[in-house]
C-alpha positions as YAML, in Angstrom:
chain: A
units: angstrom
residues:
- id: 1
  name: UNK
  ca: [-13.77, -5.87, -21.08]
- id: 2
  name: UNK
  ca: [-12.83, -5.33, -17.58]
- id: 3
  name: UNK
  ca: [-14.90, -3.22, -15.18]
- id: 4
  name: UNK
  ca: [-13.21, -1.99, -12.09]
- id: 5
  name: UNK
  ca: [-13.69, -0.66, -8.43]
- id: 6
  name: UNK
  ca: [-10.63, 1.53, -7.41]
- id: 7
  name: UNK
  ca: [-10.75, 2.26, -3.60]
- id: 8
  name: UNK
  ca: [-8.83, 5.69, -2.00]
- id: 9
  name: UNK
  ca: [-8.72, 6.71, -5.75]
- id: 10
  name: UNK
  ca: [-8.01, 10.42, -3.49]
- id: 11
  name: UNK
  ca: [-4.62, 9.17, -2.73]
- id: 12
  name: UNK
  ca: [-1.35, 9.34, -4.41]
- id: 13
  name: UNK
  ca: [-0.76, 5.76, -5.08]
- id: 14
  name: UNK
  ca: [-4.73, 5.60, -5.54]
- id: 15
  name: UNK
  ca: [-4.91, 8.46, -8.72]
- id: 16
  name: UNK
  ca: [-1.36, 6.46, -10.12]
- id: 17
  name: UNK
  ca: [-3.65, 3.14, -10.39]
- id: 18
  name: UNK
  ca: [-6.96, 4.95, -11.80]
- id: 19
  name: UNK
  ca: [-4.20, 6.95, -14.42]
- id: 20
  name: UNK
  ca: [-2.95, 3.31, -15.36]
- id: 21
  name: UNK
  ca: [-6.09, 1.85, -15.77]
- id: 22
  name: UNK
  ca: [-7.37, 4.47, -17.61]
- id: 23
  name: UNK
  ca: [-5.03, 3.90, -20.53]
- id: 24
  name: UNK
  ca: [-5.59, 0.22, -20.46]
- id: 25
  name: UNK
  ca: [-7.86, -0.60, -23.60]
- id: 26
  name: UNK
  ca: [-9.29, -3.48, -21.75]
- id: 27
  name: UNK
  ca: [-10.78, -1.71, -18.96]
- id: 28
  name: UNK
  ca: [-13.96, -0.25, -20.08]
- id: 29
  name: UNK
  ca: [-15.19, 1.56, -16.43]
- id: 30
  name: UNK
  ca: [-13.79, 2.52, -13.73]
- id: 31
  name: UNK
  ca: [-15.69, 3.25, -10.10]
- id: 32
  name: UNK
  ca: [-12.94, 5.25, -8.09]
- id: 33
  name: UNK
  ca: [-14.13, 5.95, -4.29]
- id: 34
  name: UNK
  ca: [-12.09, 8.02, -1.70]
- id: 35
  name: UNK
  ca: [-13.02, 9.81, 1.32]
- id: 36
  name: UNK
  ca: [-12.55, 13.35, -0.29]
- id: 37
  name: UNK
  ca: [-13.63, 15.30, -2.66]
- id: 38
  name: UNK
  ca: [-12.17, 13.93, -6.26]
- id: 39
  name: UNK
  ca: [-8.63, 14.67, -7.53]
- id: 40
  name: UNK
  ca: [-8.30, 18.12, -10.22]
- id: 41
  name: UNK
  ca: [-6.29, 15.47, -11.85]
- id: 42
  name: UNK
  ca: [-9.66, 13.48, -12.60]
- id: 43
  name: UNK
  ca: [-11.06, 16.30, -14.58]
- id: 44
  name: UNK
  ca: [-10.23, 14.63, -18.11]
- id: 45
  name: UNK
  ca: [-11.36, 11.27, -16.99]
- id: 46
  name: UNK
  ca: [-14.74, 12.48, -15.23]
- id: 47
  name: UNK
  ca: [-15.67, 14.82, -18.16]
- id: 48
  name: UNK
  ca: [-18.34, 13.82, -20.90]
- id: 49
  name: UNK
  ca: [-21.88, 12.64, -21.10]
- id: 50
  name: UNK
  ca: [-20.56, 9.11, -20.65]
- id: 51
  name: UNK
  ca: [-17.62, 9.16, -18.83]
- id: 52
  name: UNK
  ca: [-15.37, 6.18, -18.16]
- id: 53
  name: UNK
  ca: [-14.84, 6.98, -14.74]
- id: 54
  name: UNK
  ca: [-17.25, 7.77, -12.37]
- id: 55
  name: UNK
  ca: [-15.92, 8.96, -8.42]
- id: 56
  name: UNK
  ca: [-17.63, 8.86, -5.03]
- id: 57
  name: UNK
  ca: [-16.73, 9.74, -1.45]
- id: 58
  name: UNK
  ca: [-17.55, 6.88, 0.67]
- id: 59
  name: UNK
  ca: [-16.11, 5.44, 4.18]
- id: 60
  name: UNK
  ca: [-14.55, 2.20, 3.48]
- id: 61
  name: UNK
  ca: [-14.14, 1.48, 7.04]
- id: 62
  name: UNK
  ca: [-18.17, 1.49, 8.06]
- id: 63
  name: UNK
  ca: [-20.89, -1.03, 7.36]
- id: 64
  name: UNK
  ca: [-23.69, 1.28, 6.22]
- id: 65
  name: UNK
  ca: [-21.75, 3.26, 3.32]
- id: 66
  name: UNK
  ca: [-20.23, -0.12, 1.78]
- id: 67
  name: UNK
  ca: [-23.56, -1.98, 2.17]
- id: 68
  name: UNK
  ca: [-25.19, 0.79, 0.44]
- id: 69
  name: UNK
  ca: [-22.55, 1.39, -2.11]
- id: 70
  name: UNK
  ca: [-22.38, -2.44, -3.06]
- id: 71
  name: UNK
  ca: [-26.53, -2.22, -3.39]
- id: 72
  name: UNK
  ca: [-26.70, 0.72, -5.35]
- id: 73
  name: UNK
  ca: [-28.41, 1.11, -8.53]
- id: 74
  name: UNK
  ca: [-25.07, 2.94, -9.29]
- id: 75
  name: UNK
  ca: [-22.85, -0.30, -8.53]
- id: 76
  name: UNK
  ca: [-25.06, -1.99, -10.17]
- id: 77
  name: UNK
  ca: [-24.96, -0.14, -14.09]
- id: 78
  name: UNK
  ca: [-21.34, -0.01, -13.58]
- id: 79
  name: UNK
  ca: [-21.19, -4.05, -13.63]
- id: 80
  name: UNK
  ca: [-17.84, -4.33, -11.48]
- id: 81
  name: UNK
  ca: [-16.46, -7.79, -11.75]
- id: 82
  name: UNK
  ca: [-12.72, -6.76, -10.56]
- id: 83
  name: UNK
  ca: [-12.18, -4.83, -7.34]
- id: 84
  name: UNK
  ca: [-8.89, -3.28, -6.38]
- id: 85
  name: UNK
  ca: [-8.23, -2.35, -2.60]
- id: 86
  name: UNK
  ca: [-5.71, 0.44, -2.51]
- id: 87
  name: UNK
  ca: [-5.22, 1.00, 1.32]
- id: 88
  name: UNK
  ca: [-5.27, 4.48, 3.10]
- id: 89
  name: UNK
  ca: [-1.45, 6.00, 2.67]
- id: 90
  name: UNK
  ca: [-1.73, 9.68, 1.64]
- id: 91
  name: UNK
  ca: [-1.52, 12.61, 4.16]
- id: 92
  name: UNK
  ca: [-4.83, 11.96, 6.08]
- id: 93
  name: UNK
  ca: [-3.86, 8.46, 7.02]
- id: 94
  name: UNK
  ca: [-2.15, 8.33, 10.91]
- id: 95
  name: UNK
  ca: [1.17, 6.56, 11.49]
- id: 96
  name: UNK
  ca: [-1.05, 4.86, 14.37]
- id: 97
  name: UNK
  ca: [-3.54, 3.15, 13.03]
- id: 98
  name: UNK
  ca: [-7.41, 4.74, 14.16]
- id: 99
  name: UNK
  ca: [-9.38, 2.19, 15.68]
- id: 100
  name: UNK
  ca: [-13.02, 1.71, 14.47]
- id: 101
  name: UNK
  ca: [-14.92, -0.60, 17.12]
- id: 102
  name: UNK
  ca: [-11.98, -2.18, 18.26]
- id: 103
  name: UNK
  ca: [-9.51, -2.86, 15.40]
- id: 104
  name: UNK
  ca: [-7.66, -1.37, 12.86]
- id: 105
  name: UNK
  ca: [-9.34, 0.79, 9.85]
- id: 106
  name: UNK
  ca: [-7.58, -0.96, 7.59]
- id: 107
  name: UNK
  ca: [-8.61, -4.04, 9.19]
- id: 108
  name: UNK
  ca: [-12.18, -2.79, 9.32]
- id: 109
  name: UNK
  ca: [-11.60, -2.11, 5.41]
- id: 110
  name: UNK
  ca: [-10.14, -5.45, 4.30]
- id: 111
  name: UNK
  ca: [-13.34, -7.74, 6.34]
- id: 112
  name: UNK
  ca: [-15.71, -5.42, 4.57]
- id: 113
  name: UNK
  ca: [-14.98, -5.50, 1.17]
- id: 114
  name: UNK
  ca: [-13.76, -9.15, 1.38]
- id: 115
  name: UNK
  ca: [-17.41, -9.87, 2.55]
- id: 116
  name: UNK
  ca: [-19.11, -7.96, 0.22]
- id: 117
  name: UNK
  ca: [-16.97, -8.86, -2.75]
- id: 118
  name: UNK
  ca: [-17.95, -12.94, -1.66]
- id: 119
  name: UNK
  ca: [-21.23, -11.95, -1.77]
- id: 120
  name: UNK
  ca: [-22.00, -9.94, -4.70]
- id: 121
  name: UNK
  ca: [-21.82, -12.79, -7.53]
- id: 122
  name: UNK
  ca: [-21.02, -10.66, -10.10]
- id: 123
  name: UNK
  ca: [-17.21, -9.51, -8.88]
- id: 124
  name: UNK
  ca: [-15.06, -11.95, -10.14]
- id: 125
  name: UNK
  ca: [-11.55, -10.86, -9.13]
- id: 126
  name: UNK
  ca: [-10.33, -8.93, -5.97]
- id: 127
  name: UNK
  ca: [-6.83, -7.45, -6.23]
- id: 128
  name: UNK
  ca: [-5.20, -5.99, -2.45]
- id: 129
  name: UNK
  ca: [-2.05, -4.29, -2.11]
- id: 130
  name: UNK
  ca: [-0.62, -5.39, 0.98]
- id: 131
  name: UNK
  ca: [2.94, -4.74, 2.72]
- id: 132
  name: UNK
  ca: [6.10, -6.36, 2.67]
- id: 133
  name: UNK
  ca: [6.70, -5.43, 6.34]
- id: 134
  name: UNK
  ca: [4.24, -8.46, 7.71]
- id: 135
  name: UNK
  ca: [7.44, -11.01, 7.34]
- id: 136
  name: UNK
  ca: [9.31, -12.15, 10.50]
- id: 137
  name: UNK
  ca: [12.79, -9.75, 9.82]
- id: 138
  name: UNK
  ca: [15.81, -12.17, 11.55]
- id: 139
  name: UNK
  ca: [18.85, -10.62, 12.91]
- id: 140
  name: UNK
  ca: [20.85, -9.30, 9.93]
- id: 141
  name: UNK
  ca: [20.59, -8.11, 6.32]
- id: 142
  name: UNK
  ca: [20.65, -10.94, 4.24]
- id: 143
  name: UNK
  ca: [17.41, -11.19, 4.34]
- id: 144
  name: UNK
  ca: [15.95, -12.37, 0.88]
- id: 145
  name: UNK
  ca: [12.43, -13.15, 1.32]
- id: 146
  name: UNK
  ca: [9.48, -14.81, -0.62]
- id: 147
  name: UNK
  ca: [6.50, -15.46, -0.36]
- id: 148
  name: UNK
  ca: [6.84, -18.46, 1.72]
- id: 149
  name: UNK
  ca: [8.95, -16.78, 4.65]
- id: 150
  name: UNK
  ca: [6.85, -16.29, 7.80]
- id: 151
  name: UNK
  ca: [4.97, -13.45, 8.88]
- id: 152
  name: UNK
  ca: [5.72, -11.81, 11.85]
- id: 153
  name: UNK
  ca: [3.39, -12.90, 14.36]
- id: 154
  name: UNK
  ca: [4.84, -11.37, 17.32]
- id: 155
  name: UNK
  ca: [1.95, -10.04, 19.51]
- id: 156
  name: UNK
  ca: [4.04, -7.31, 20.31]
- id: 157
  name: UNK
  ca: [4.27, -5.87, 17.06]
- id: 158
  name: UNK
  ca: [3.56, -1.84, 16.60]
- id: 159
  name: UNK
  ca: [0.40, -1.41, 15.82]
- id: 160
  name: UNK
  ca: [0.97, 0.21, 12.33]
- id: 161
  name: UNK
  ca: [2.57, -3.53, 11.03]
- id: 162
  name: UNK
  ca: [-0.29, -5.56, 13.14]
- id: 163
  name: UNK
  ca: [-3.07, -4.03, 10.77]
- id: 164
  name: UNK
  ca: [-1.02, -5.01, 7.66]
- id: 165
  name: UNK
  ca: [-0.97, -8.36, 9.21]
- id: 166
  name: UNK
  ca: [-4.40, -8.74, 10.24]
- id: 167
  name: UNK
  ca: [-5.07, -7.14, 6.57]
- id: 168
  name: UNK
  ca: [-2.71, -9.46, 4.66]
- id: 169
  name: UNK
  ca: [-4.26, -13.01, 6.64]
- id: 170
  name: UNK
  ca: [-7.67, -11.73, 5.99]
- id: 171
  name: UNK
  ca: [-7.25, -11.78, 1.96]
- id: 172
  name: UNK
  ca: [-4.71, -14.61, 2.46]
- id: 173
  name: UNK
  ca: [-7.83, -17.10, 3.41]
- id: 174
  name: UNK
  ca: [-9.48, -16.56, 0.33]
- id: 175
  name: UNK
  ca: [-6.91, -16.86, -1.96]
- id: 176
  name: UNK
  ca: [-8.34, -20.31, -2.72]
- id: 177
  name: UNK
  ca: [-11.50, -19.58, -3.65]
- id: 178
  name: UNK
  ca: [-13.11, -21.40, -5.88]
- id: 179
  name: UNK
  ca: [-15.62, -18.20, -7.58]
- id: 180
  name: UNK
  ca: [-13.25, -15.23, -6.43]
- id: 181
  name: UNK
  ca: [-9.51, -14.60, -7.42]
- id: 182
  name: UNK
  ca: [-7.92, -12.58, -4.78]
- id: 183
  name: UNK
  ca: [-4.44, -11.11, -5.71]
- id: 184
  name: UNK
  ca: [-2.36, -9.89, -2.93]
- id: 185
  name: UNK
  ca: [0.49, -7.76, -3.75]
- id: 186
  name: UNK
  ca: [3.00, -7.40, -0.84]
- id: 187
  name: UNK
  ca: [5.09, -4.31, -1.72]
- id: 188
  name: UNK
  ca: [7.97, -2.89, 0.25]
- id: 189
  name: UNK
  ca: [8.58, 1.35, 1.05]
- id: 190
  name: UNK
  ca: [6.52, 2.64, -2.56]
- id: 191
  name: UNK
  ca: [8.82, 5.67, -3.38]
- id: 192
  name: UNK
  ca: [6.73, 9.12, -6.02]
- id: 193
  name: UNK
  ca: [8.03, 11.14, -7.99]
- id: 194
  name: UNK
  ca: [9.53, 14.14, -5.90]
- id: 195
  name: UNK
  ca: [10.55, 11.69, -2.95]
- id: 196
  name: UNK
  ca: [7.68, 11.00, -1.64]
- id: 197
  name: UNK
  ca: [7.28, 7.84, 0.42]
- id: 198
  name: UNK
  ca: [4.50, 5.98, 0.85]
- id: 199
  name: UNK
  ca: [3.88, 2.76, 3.01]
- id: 200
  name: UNK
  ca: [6.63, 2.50, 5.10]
- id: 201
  name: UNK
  ca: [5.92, 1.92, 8.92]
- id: 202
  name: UNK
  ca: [8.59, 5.15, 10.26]
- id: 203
  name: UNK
  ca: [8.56, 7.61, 7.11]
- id: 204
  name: UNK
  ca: [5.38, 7.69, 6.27]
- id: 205
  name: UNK
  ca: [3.98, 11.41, 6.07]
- id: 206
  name: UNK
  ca: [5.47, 15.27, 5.18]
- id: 207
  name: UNK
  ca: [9.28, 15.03, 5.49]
- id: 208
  name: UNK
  ca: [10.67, 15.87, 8.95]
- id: 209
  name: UNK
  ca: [12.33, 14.48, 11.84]
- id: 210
  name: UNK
  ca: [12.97, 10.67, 12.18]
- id: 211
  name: UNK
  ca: [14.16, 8.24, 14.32]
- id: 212
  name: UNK
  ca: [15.82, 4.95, 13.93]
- id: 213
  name: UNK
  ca: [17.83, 2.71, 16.15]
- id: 214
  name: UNK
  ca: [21.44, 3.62, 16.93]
- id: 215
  name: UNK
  ca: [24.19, 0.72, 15.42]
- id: 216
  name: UNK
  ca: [21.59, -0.16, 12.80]
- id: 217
  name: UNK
  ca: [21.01, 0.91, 9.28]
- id: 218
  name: UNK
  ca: [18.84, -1.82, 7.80]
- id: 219
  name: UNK
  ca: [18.54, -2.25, 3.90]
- id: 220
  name: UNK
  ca: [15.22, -0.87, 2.52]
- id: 221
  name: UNK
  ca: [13.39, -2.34, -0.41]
- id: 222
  name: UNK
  ca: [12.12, -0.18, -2.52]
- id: 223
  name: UNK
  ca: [9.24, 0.31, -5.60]
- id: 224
  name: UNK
  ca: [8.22, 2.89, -7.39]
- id: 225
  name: UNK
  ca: [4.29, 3.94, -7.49]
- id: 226
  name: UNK
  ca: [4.11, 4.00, -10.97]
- id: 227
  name: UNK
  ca: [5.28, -0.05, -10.97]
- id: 228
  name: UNK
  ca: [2.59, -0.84, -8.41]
- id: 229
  name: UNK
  ca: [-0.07, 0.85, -10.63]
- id: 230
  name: UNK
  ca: [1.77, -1.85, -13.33]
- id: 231
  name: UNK
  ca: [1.34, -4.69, -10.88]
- id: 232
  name: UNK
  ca: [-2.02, -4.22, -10.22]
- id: 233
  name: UNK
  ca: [-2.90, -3.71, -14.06]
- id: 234
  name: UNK
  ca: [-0.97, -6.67, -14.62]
- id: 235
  name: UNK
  ca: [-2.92, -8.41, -11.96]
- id: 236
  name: UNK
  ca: [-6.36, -7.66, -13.34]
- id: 237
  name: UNK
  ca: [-5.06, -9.35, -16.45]
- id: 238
  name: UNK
  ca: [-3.88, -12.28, -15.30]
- id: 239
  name: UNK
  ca: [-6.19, -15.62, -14.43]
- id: 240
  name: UNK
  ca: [-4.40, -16.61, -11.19]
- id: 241
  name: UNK
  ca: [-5.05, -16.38, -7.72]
- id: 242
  name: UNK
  ca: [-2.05, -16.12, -5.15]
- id: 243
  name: UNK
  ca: [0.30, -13.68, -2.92]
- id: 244
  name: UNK
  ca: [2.80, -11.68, -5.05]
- id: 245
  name: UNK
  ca: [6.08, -10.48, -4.00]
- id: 246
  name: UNK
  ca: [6.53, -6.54, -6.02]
- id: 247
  name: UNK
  ca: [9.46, -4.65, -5.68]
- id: 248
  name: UNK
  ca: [11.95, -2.29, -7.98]
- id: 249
  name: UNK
  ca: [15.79, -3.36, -8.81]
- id: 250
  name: UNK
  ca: [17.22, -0.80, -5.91]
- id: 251
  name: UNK
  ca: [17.53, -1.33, -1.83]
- id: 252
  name: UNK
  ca: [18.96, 1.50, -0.03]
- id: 253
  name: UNK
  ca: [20.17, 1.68, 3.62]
- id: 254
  name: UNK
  ca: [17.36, 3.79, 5.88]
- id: 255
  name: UNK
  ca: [19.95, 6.16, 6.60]
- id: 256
  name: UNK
  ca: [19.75, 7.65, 2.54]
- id: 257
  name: UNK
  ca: [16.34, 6.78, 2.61]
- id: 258
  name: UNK
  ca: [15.47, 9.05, 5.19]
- id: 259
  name: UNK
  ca: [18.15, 11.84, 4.56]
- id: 260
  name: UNK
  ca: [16.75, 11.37, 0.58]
- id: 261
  name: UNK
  ca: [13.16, 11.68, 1.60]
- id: 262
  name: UNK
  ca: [14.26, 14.54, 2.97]
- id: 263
  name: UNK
  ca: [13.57, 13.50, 6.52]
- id: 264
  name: UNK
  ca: [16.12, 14.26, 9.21]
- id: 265
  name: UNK
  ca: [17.34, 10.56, 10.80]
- id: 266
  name: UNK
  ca: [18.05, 10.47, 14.38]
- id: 267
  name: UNK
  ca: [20.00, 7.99, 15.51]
- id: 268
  name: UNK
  ca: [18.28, 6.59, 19.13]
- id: 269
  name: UNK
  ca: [19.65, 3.85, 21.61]
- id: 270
  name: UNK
  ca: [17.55, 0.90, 21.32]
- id: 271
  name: UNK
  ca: [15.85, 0.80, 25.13]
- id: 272
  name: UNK
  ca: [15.60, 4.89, 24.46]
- id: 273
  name: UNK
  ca: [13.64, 3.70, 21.25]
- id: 274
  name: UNK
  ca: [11.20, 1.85, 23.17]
- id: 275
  name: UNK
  ca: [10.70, 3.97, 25.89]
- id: 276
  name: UNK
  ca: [9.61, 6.95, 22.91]
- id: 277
  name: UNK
  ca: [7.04, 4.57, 21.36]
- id: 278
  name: UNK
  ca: [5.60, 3.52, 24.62]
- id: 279
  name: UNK
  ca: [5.22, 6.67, 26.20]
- id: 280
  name: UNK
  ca: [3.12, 7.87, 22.85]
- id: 281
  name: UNK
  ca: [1.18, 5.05, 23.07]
- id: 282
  name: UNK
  ca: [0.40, 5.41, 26.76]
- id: 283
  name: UNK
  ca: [-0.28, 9.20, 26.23]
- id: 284
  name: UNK
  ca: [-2.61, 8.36, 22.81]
- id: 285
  name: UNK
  ca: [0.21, 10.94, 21.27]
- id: 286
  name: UNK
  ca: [0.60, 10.28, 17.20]
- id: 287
  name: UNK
  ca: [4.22, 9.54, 16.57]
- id: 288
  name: UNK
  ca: [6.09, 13.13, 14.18]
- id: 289
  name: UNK
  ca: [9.25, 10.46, 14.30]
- id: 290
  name: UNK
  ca: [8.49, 6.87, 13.71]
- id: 291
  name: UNK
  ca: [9.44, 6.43, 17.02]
- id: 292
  name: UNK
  ca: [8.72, 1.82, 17.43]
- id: 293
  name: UNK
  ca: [10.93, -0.80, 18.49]
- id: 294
  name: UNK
  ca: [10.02, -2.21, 15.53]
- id: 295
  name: UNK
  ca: [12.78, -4.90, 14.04]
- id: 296
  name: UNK
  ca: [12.19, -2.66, 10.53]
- id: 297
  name: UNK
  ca: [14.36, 0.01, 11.93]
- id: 298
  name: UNK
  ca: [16.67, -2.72, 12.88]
- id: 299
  name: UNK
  ca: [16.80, -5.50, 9.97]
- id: 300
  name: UNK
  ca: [16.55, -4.83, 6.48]
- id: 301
  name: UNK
  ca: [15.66, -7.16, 3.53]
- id: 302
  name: UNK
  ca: [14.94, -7.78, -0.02]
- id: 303
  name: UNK
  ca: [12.54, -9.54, -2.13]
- id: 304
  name: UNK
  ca: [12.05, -12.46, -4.48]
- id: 305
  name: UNK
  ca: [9.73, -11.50, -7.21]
- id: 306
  name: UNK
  ca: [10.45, -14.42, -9.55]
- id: 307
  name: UNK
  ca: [6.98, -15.61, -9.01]
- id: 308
  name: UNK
  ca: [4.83, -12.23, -10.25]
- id: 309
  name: UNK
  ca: [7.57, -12.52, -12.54]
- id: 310
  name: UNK
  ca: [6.39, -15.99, -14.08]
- id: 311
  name: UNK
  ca: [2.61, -16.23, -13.25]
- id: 312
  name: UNK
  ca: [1.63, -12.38, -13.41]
- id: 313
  name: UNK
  ca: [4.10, -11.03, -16.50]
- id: 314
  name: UNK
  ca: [4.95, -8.27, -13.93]
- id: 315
  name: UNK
  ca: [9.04, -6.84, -13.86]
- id: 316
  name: UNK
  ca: [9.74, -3.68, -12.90]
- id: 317
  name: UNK
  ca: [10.42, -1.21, -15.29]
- id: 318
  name: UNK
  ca: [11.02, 1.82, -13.43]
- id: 319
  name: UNK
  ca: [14.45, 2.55, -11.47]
- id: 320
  name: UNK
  ca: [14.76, 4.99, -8.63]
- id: 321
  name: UNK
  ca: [17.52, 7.33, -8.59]
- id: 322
  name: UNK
  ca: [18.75, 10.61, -7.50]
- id: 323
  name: UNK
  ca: [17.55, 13.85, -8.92]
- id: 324
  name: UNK
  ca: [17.68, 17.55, -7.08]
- id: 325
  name: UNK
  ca: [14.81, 19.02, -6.16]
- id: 326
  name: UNK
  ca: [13.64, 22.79, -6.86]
- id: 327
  name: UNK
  ca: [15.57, 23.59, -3.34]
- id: 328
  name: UNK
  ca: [18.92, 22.54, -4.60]
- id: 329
  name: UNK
  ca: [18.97, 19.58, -2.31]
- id: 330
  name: UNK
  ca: [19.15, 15.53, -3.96]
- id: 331
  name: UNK
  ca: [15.97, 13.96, -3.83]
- id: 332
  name: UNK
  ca: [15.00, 10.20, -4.47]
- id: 333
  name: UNK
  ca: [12.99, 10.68, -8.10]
- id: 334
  name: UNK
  ca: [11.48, 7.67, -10.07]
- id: 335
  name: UNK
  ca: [12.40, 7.15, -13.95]
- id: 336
  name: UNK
  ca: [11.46, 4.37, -16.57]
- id: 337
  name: UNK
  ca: [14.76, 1.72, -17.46]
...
């Protein structure tokens, strides 16, 4: 039996993996931490004299609370052996990235609970999601990547994709570890029920105004939530280590994506583009439309998932469509196959 550490449990993506788990016979506990108070959804799952699932509010991105979480007598009756890193995406995260002595939080987040996971002997398996937005995007949108292509180590990057990256090579060294399988699961724009979007470097956040780069309408990738929850079940199941390509069947152009999102997308002139991000940069202003010179808003792609496919057991089973909303207006909405 499978005990399991679910981290920003609080979020949307976060509660879909905790509901998933939860109906998986071989998971026997679940530890769900967040930085809020617990979800009303948890009610059912928290309830009881023994419950399965147990929540606390911790902050992933300091030393102190994870030391003391990993050396509490509370860790320690749980007996995690698989850990599951769901990164900050609901509406408290920032488009820009806070810094926490110097780097990213999610940065921050990833060396900690890499470290402690190495060090406490009795975790086993450490499962990240990750994004699909560290490759290197050439000109075009033929684009068909795996997890071989490169990552985009421009040091020019925005700052939103450079903690991904720094994220995604910090689990990426261990995934040859001889005690600890690590499982990272790159995932392109995550799409909820409702349209929500999650994960996505310019629509991230409550729908509104958007920008993206004028002459360009880049293919977007897309999964839905309730498939990631899948991968990452699947994941815990599977004895491999590795990096894992997860995406649905669909890729839209950003254009639907946004107007489907219900996001407004404003087309910008390239040099205009750059001149918005740098200016909220400069001015420590957090960007309301995605503003970034970014080569997402420029190239699109798609993904190979043949290998979760054959060594994880994971396909998609979930297709993302078009249903309309309580307003009247067409929505992106998530249903099974």
């Amino acid at each position: 039996m499978t005990h399991v550490l679910v981290t920003h449990a609080d979020e949307p993506i976060g509660r879909r993996v905790v509901k998933n788990l939860y109906h998986d016979p071989n998971v026997e506990v679940i530890f769900a931490i967040g930085s809020g108070p617990p979800p009303r959804k948890f009610d059912p799952y928290l309830a009881g004299s023994e419950p399965r699932v147990t929540y606390t509010r911790l902050d992933l991105a300091k030393h102190r609370p994870v030391h003391d979480l990993f050396h509490s007598a509370g860790f320690r009756a749980a007996e995690i052996d698989t850990v599951v890193y769901v990164p900050r995406h609901g509406a408290g995260s920032s488009l820009n990235e806070p810094l926490v002595g110097g780097i990213s939080e999610r940065t921050a987040e990833s060396r900690l609970l890499l470290q402690h996971c190495l060090e406490t002997r009795t975790i086993q398996h450490l499962i990240a999601i990750g994004s699909a937005f560290v490759y290197r995007l050439p000109p075009g949108n033929a684009n068909h990547l795996s997890e071989e292509s490169e990552l985009n180590l421009d040091p020019n990057v925005m700052p939103e994709v450079r903690a991904w990256i720094d994220s995604d090579m910090i689990f990426h060294s261990e995934v040859h570890n001889d005690r600890l399988r690590v499982v990272l699961l790159r995932v392109p724009t995550v799409v909820a029920a409702g349209g929500y979007v999650y994960l996505h470097p310019s629509l991230a956040g409550r729908p509104g105004s958007r920008v993206r780069a004028l002459g360009f309408d880049p293919i977007c990738a897309l999964v839905s939530d309730k498939d990631v929850a899948r991968a990452v079940r699947a994941a815990t199941r599977a004895p491999v280590s590795g990096i894992f390509n997860i995406a649905g069947g669909e890729a839209i152009p950003l254009s639907l994506l946004s107007r489907w999102t219900g996001h407004t997308s404003i087309p910008v002139p390239g040099p205009l583009l750059g001149m918005l991000d740098a200016t909220e940069r400069v001015l420590g202003i957090e960007s309301r439309l995605g503003a970034s010179g970014g080569v997402h808003l420029r190239y699109g792609f798609t993904l190979d998932t043949d290998r979760a496919a054959e060594e994880l057991g994971f396909r998609s089973q979930y297709r993302i469509g078009l249903a309309r909303a309580g307003d009247g207006a067409l929505r992106l909405d998530t249903a099974s196959v």
